[in-house]
N, C-alpha and C positions, 0 to 999 in steps of 0.2 A: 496270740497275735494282737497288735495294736497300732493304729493309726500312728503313733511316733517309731513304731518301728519299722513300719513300711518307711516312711519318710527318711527315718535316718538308713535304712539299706538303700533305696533310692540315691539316696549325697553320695552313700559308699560308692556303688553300681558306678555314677558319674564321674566319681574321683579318679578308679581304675582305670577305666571309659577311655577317659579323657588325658592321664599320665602315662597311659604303657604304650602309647606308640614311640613318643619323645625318649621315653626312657631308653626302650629297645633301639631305635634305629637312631638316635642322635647320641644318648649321654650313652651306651653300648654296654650299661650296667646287667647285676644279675637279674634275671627277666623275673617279672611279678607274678606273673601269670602262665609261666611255660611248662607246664606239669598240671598234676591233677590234686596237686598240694599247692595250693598260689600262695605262697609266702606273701605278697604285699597283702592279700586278703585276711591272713591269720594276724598281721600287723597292724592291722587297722582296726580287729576283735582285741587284741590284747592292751591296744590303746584304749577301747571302749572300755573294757575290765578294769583297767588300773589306772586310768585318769578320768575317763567319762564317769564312769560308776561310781569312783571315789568321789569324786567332786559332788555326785549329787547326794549322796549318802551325808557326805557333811553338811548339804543344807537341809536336807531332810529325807529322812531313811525312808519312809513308803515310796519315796518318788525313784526308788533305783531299779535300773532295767533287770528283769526278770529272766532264766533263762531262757525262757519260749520266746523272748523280744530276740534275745543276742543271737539262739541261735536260727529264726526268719533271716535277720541281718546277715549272717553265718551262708545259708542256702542263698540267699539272691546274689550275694556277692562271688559266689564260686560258680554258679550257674551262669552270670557274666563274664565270666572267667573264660569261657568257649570265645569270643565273641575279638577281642581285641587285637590277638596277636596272632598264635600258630592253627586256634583255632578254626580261623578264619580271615579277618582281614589282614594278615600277613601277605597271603596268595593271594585274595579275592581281586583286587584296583590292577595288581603286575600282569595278573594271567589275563585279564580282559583287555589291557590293552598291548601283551605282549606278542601274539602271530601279528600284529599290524605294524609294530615298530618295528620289529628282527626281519620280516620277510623283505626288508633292504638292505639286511646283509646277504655279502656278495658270498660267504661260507654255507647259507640255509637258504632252501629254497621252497619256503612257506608261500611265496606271491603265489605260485603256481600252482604247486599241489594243496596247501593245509588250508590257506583264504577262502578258497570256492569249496572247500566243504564247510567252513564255520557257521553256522548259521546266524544270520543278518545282527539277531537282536541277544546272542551273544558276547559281542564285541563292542570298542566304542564307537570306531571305524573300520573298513577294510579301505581307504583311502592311505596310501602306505606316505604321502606327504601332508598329512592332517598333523597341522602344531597342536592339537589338543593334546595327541598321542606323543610328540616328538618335545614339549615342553615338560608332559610329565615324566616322562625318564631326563633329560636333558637339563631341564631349566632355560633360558633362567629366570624368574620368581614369575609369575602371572594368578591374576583369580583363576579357581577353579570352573570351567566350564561344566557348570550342573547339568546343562541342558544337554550336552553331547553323550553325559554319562545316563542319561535320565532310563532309556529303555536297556539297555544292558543290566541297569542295578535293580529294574524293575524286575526283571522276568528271571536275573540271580534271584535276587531277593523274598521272588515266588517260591522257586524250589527248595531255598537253604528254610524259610520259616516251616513250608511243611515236612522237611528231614528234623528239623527243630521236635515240632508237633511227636510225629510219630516214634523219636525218640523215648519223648517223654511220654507216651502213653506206652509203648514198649517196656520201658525198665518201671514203669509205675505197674501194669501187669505181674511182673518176675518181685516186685520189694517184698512180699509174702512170702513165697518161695526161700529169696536169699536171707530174709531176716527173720525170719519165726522159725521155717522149717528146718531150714540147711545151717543157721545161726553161724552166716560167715562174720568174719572178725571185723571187718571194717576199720581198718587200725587207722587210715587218713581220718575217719569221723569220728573216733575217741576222745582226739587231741581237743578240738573245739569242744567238744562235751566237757570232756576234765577240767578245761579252763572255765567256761563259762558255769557249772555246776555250781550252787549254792549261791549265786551270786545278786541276789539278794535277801543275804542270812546276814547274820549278825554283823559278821567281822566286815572291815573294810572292803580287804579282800579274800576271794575264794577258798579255801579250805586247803585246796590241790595245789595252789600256787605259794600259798604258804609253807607247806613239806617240805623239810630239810632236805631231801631225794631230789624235790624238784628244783630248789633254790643250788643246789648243788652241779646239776646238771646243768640250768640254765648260765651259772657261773662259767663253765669249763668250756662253755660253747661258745659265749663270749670273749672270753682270754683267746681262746685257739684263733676266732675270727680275727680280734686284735691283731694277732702274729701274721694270721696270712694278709691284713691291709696291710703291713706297715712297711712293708718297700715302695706303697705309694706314697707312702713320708720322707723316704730317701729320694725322688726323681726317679724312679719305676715305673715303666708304661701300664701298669698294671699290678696286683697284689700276687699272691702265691696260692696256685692249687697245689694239694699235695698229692704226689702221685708218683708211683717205680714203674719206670721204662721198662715192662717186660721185653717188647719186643727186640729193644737191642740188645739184650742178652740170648734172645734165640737163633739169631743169625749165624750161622754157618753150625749149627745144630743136629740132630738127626729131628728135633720137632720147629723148622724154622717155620713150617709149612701153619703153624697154630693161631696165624693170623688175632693173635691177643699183645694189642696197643701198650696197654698201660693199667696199672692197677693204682684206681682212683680213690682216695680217700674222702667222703662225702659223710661229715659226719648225718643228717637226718636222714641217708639212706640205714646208717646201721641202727638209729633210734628202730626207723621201721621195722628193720628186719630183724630186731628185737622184739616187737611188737605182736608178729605174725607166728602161725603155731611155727614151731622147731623141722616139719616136716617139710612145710613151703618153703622156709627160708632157704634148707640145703637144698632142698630141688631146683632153686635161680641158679645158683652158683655151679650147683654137680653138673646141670645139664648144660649151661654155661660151656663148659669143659670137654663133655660130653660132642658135642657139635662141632665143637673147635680139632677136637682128635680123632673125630670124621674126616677132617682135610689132609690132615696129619696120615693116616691110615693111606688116602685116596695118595696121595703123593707118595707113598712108598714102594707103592706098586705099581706107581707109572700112569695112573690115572688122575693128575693133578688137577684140583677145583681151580679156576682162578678168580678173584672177585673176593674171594674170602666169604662174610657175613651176606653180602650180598649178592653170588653167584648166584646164576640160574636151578643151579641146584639146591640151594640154604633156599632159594625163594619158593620153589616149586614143593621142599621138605616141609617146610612153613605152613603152605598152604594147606596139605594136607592134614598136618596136626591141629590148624583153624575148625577145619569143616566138620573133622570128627567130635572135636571137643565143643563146638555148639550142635550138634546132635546128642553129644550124650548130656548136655546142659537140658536140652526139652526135653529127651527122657526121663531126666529124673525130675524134671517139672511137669509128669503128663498128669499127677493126680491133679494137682493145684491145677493145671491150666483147664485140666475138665470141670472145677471148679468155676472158675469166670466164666464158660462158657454156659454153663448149667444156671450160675445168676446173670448172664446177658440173657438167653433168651427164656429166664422165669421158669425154666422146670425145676428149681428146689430153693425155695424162699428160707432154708434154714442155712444156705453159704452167707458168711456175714463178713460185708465188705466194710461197714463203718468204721473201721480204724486206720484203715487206708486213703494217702491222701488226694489219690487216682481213684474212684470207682469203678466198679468191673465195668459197669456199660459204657461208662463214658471210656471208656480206656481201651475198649473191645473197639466201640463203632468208631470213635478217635481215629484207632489204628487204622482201621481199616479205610475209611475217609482219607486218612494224609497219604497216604499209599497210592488212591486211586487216584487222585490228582498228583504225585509225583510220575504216576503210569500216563496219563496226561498229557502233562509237562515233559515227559520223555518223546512221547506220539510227536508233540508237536517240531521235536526236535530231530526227528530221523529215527529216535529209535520204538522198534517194534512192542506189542505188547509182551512176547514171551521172551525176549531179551531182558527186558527192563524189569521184568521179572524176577531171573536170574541174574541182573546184576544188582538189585536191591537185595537181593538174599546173603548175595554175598558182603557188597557193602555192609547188612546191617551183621552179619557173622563178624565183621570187623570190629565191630560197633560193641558187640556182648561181649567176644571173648577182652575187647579192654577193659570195658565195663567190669569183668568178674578180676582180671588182672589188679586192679583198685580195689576190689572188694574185699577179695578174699587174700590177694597176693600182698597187700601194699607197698606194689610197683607202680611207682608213684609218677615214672615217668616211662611213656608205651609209645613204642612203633611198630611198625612190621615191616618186613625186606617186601611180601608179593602184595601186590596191587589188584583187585579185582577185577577189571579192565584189560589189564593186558594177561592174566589168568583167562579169563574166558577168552578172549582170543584163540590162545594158545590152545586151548582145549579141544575147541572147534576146527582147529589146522587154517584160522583164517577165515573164516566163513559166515563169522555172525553180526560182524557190523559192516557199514555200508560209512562212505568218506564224511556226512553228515555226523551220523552215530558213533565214530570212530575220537572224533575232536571234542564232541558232546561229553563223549564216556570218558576220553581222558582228559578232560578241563574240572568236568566234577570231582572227578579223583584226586586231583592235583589241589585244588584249593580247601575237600570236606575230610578227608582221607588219605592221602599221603603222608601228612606227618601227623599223626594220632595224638602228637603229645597231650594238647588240649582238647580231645572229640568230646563231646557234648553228653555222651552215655556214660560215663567215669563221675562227672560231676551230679549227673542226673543220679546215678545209686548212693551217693555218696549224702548229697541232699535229703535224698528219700530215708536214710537212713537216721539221720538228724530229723527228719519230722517228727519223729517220735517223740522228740520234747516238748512239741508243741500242745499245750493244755485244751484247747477246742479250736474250733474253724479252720480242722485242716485240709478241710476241702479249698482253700481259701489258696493254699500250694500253688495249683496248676496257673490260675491265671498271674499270680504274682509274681510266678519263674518265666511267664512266657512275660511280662512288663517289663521284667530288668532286662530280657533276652533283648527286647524291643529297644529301649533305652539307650544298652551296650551298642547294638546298628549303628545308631543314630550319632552318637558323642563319638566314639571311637571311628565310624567313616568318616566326620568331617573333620575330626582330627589330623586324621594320617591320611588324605587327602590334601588338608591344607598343607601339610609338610611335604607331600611329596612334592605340591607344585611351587613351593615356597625353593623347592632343596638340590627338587630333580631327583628320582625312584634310585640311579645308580650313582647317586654320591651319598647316601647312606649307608649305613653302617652293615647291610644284610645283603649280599652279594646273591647268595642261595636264593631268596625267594624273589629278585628280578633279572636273575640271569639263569644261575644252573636249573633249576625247576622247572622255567618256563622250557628251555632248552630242551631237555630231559623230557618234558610231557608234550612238545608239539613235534621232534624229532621222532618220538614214537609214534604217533598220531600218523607221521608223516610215511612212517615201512608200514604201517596196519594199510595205509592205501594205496601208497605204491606198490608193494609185492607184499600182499596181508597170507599168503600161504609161507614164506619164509620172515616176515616179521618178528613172530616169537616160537621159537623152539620150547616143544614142549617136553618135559621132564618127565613120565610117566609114572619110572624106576622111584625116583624121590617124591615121587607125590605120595605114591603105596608106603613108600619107609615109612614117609614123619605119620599119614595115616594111621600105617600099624602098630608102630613105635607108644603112640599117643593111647590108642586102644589096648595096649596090652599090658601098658603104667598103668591106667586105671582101670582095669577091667582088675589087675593084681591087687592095687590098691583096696577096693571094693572086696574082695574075696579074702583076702590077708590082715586081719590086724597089724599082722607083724611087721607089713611092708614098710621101708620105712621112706621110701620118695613119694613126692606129689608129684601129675603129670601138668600141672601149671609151669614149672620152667621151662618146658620142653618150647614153651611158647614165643619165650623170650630169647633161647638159646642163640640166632643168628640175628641178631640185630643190633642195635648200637645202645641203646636200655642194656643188652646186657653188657656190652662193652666197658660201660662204662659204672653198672653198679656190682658184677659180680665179687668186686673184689668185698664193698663194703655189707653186703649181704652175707659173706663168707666169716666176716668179724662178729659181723650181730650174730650172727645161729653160733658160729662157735661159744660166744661168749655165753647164751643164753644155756647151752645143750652144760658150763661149767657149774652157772648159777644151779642152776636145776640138780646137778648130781652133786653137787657138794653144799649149798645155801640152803634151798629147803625154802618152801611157799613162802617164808617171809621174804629171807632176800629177793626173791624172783618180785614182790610187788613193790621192795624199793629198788631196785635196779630196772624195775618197768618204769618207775614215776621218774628216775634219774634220768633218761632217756627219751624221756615226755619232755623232759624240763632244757634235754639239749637240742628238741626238734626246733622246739618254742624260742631257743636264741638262737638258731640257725634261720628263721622266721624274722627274729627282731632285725639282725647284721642286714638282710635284707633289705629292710626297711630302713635299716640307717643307711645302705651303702646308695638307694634312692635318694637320700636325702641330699650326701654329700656331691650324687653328682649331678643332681639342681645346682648345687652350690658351687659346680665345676671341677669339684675334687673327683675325677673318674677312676673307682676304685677296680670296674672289671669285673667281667664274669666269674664270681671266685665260688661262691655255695652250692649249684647246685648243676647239675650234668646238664648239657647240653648239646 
């Protein structure tokens, strides 16, 4: 680590910061940062590799950034990556001041029931004719009133830094675990390594980026991109995904009922899923399949799901294969975890945390600190301590299983159908929140956890995994991840703040997080308190399936060499992650399970780097297709699932 390299991740942090709201809600391009692989972020490393580096190598070689500089730059910029868009202020500005603006429509009836439960100081107003509220959805252009927002961003802002906090002493506990002991693949964190590797050795540039494998790949991902912009060169509202309509061929079918869209072509889903062993790869796509022919099954015999990926029943399946699989995640972390706890409280001075860029104590009492002030911060808000309890557990179950989803899986882009809010609800028959706690539980959900893509624990293992390059002062991690966290706040709220009151929240370009979402998380809010015993029907039958199902993949797994699925798909099976990548996960594994029984370890390491080499211009098109639509050429969501 060094003073120039904080500084230049700092510019990075501010660049991101400060370009992904515009990008996303105005020029409506492919998002920077909407996954746990931020393309603009690996575009901004690959600029630094091959023009920053070069540049200074030709004035003078001692002076060229080192790996341990690129990859600091590398972790703060993806760890900012939480911060701008889905991670957070996407939802964060609409849900604050959305029960106060809708509750005048004459279709919802928030004045009544949702208002007088929200509590005062998380909203901007409950004044349903306040133009603070009615400009920012609206327009038209006005300064922002800081001061009306001032205690609602405060006392967000309290609870999102210590979920922040605890995150990152959470997965900084487990980095030991998943990277020494369990030695998952981390195939997101490769990529930045391979590039930045060697880079400043001899040659201009990198070693890896020189490989014919890689120059090769990177070429073919370029041309391909080419092809899919170039109907916005003909007068095209947009470029070309590539993708086969399954579902209109299933229509009138015996399997119409398979609720599968479309099979997406996304070439850096198959780099990954080339990437990842052979056994995960088929287990996204089999149990992809797997879930889908559950509905199929259910409708043949007259018990029809309806909802598809998101029924009651994929939700409540879901849940169940969550809960079990971060249980059996701390079992098989119980030696390690007795470990931090044996060096937190000094009964065996021979645990040795030095290489770790969290140490045990601070990571142990961290946790436990951000915790009891998010238990707190719930008190103050209506909800109880053994609620808040139980809904942190689950929330942070959320949190891991994405977390290892990234790790081990490199599914790169994560959601989930159940919500931990209206789960416990349901489980309770109604009974464990009060109209306070009810708005409380599902405004946090809605803005931290609803849409996973970007959750903060993906990027957190992902980083931690990359400290490892770092040559001394890696203790130096914690506080420099929570600086860019801090940073990203700041530049990215007054950004997409100034836009929104410049623009008006619903004349841009993201319909979902200022109408459906809100919609969706105060109408539920709204049966948890009007009639909270029939609000959420609970699932019992499907909670025990996905449960079982989950436990007895890997319990087989574990007993069997021979087995040959992972119980990691099982995760993704109903949800729109796999929707949308089983197809190209289904190409990587096939292709990889060809190289392997016919190419032999050589092929398999240049058909790895080819692959590497096509993520890397699926990263670049990115960055160019940002370019062009600063430039007003708006090329379109074209690279990567959303």
């Amino acid at each position: 680590m060094s003073l120039r390299a904080i500084i230049i991740g700092l510019a990075a942090v501010v660049l991101i910061a400060a370009l992904t709201p515009y990008n996303d809600l105005v020029v409506g391009g492919t998002y920077l940062t909407g996954n746990h692989f931020p393309a603009g972020a690996l575009f901004i490393l690959v600029v630094l590799v091959l023009v920053v580096n070069v540049g200074i190598k030709l004035v003078w070689r001692a002076w060229a950034l080192r790996t341990s500089e690129l990859m600091l730059v590398w972790c703060m910029m993806i760890v900012a990556s939480t911060v701008p868009a889905s991670g957070l202020m996407r939802y964060l500005f609409p849900m604050v001041a959305s029960p106060t603006y809708y509750a005048a429509r004459p279709d919802k009836d928030y004045e009544s029931h949702v208002l007088p439960g929200v509590p005062d100081d998380l909203v901007v107003t409950k004044d349903v004719q306040s133009p603070a509220v009615k400009r920012f959805f609206e327009g038209p252009a006005m300064r922002v009133p800081w001061g009306k927002w001032a205690r609602p961003l405060a006392s967000w802002g309290t609870f999102i830094l210590l979920f922040y906090l605890a995150t990152l002493f959470l997965t900084g506990l487990l980095r030991k675990q998943w990277v020494e002991v369990e030695r998952l693949a981390f195939p997101l964190a490769r990529v930045p390594l391979e590039i930045a590797a060697d880079s400043a050795g001899s040659g201009l540039v990198p070693a890896f980026l020189r490989s014919r494998a890689c120059v090769v790949g990177l070429t073919l991902s370029l041309a391909f991109g080419a092809v899919r912009m170039a109907p916005v060169l003909t007068g095209a509202a947009q470029g070309w995904v590539p993708s086969f309509p399954v579902q209109s061929f299933l229509w009138g079918t015996p399997i119409q009922a398979l609720y599968i869209w479309s099979a997406y072509l996304y070439p850096m889903a198959v780099g990954f899923a080339f990437l990842v062993p052979a056994d995960v790869a088929l287990s996204v796509w089999l149990f992809f399949w797997f879930t889908h022919m559950e509905l199929v099954v259910a409708d043949r015999i007259g018990m029809p799901i309806a909802g598809g990926d998101y029924s009651p029943f994929m939700q409540w399946q879901q849940a169940g294969a969550f809960i079990v699989f971060t249980l059996i995640m701390f079992w098989m972390a119980r030696r390690h975890l007795w470990d931090v706890v044996r060096k937190t409280f000094g009964l065996d001075s021979s645990v040795d945390d030095s290489q770790d860029p969290i140490g045990y104590r601070v990571g142990f009492w961290g946790l436990v600190l951000a915790v009891i002030g998010m238990l707190m911060w719930y008190a103050w808000h209506g909800i109880g301590p053994v609620v808040g309890v139980l809904l942190l557990a689950l929330t942070f179950c959320v949190a891991l299983v994405h977390a290892r989803l990234v790790a081990q899986g490199g599914i790169f882009f994560v959601q989930q159908s159940w919500q931990p809010p209206t789960f416990l609800h349901g489980i309770t028959g109604g009974a464990i929140f009060g109209p306070a706690a009810a708005v409380t539980a599902q405004m946090q959900n809605a803005i931290l956890v609803a849409d996973a893509r970007e959750i903060l624990s993906g990027h957190a293992v992902n980083a931690l995994r990359v400290a490892s390059a770092f040559e001394r002062r890696r203790r130096w991690f914690l506080p420099l991840m929570l600086v860019s966290l801090i940073v990203a706040l700041g530049v990215s709220g007054f950004f997409i703040m100034r836009l929104f009151y410049e623009q008006g929240a619903l004349s841009t370009a993201d319909e979902y997080a200022v109408m459906r979402l809100p919609f969706s998380t105060f109408d539920t809010a709204h049966m948890m308190i009007d009639n909270p015993a029939k609000a959420v029907e609970p699932k019992f039958g499907a909670f025990a399936l996905g449960a079982g199902i989950m436990f007895a993949v890997t319990m087989m797994r574990m007993r069997f060499y021979w087995w040959p699925v992972h119980s990691l798909g099982f995760l993704t099976g109903s949800s729109w992650p796999g929707q949308t990548l089983w197809f190209a996960f289904f190409l990587g594994w096939g292709l990889k399970v060809i190289v392997v029984k016919f190419g032999g370890g050589a092929a398999l390491r240049r058909t790895r780097d080819l692959f590497m080499g096509v993520i890397i211009g699926e990263a670049m098109l990115v960055g160019i297709s940002a370019v062009l639509g600063l430039a007003g050429i708006k090329v379109g969501n074209l690279f990567l699932p959303v």
